[in-house]
N, C-alpha and C positions, 0 to 999 in steps of 0.2 A: 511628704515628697522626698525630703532628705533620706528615708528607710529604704524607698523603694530605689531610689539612683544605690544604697548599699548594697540592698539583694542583689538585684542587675549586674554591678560592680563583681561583686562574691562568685557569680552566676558564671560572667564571663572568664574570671581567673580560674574558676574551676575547668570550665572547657576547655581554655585554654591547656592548662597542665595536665587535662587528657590527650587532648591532640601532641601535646611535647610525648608523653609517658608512649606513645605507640607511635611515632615516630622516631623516636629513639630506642627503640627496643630492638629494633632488627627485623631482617623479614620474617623472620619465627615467629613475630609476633601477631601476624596476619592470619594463617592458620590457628594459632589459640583463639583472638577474636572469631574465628568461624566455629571452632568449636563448644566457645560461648556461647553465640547465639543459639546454635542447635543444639546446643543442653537444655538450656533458659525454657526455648520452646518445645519441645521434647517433655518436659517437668511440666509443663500448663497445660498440654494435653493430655499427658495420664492421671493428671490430677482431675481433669473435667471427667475423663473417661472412665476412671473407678471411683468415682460417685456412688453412695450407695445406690442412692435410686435408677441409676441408671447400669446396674448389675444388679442389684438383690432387691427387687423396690417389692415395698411393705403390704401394698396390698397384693401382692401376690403368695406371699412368705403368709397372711395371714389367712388366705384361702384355703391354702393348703393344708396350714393346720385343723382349720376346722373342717375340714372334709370329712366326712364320718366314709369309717369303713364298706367300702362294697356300695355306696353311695354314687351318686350319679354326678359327672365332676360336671355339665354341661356349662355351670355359670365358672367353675377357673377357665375354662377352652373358651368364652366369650372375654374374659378378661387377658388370658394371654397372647389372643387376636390383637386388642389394640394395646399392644403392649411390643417395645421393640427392644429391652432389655435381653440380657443372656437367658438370666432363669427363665423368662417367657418362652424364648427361642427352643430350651431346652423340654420345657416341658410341651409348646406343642408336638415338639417331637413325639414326647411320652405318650399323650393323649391321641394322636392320632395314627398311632399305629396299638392300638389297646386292641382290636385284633389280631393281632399275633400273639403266638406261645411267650409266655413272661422271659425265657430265655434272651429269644430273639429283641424282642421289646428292650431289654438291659441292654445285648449289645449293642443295638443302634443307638441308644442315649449314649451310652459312654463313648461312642464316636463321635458324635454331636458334642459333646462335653469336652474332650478333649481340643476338639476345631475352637469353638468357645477361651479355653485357655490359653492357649497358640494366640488371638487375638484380643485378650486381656492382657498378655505379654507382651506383647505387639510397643517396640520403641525401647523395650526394656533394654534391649543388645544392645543399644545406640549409649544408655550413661553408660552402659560396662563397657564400652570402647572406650569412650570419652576421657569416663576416670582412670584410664591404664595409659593411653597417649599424650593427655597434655600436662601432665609432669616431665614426662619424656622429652615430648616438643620443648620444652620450659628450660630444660638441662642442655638440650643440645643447641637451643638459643644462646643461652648463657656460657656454653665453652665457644659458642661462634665467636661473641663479642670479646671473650678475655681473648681469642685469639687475636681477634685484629687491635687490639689495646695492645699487647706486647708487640705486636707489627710493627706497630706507628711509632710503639718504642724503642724497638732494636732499630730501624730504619731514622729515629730523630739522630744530631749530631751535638747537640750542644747535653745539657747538663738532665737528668729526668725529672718531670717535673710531679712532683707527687699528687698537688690538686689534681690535674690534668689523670694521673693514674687511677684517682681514689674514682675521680665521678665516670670513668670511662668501666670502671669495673660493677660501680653500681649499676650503673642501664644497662649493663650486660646480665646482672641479677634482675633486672626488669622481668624478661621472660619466666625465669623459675618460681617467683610469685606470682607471676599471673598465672601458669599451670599449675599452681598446688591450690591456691583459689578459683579456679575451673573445675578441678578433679575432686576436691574434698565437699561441696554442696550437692557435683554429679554422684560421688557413693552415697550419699546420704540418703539421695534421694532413690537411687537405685536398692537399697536395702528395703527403705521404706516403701515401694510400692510391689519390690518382691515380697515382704511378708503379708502385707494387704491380699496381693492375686493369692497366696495359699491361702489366708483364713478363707476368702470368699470362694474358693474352688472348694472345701472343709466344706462350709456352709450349704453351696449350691446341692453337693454329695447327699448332703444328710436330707434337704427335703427332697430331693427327687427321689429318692430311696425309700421316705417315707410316703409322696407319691403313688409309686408304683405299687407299694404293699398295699394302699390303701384301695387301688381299683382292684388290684386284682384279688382283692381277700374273697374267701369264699368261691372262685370261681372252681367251678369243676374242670378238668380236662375235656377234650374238646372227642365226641364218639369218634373210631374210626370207622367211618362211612365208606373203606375202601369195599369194594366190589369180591368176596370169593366166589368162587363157585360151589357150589352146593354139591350132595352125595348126591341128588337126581341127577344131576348135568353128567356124573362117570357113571350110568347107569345103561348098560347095551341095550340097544337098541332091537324090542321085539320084532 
């Protein structure tokens, strides 16, 4: 019983000297906490969102490669049906335009492909704001506070009181830790899942490349079936 009234005890002094630490920080310090939160969450969805499985999943990655050349891809088209990953997305594209010229067929992937990256990146701009602003916010918290600390001090009359200086400069350093620890977990993270979207954009590349060689190996070009006129059609008329 006694441990539990500690924790409790522990629990509430902690809240407590949160609730002090952000109301004493200044209003600056409102905006950081917002831009906390929407870091925090921001990082828990691109963390869900570039999943392997849920970008590069393996049974499709494995289809592919066993596809044999010039081979009939019918069972990856029933698997990238119920599949709502990228690469799926990407190669129904492939697959259901295999009548078209291999030209055209490329360009329309790589359109598709690119859409695909745009929303694999998708929240990425959000840390690179993040971690460029709330150092900022942090600093310009922090010269708020020294400003109004020397206010209170050139406005007092009697002698200065240096406690009184020391802790009014500290809570004005409140904001600038709290923006360098907002902005140094947001690059980290922003790094980390910029190099993640290229390998997997690398990867998507390489089999949908290998893909498309593989339908269209061996296809002949397509007759032109366009209409001339024949030497009888310019032949005068007996």
């Amino acid at each position: 019983m006694s441990s539990s009234m500690m924790i409790f005890a522990e629990t509430a002094d902690a809240m407590s000297g949160l609730a002090g630490f952000f109301s004493k920080g200044g209003p600056f310090i409102w905006p950081l906490l917002a831009c906390s939160i929407v870091a925090v969450t921001t990082i828990i969805l691109r963390t869900i969102a570039l999943r392997e499985r849920n970008v590069l999943p393996l049974v499709i990655e494995s289809e592919i490669e066993r596809l044999v050349p010039g081979a009939s891809a019918e069972r990856l088209a029933r698997i990238a049906e119920q599949d709502d990953s990228a690469l799926a997305r990407i190669v129904r594209v492939a697959l259901h335009h295999l009548r078209w010229p291999r030209s055209e067929n490329v360009e329309f992937v790589q359109t598709r492909a690119r859409y695909e990256m745009v929303r694999l990146e998708k929240g990425l701009i959000i840390l690179e704001v993040i971690t460029g602003i709330a150092p900022l916010l942090g600093l310009i918290g922090t010269v708020s506070g020294l400003v109004h600390v020397f206010a209170r001090l050139g406005l007092s009359t009697g002698a200065a009181d240096a406690k009184g200086i020391a802790l009014g400069i500290s809570e004005a350093l409140n904001t600038t830790i709290f923006g360098l620890s907002i902005a140094v977990p947001s690059l980290i993270a922003f790094s980390y899942f910029s190099k993640k979207v290229e390998a997997m954009s690398v990867e998507m590349e390489t089999l949908v490349t290998d893909l498309i060689t593989k339908c269209y190996y061996g296809r002949i070009g397509r007759p032109d079936t366009t209409v001339r006129p024949t030497a009888a059609a310019h032949a005068p008329i007996a």
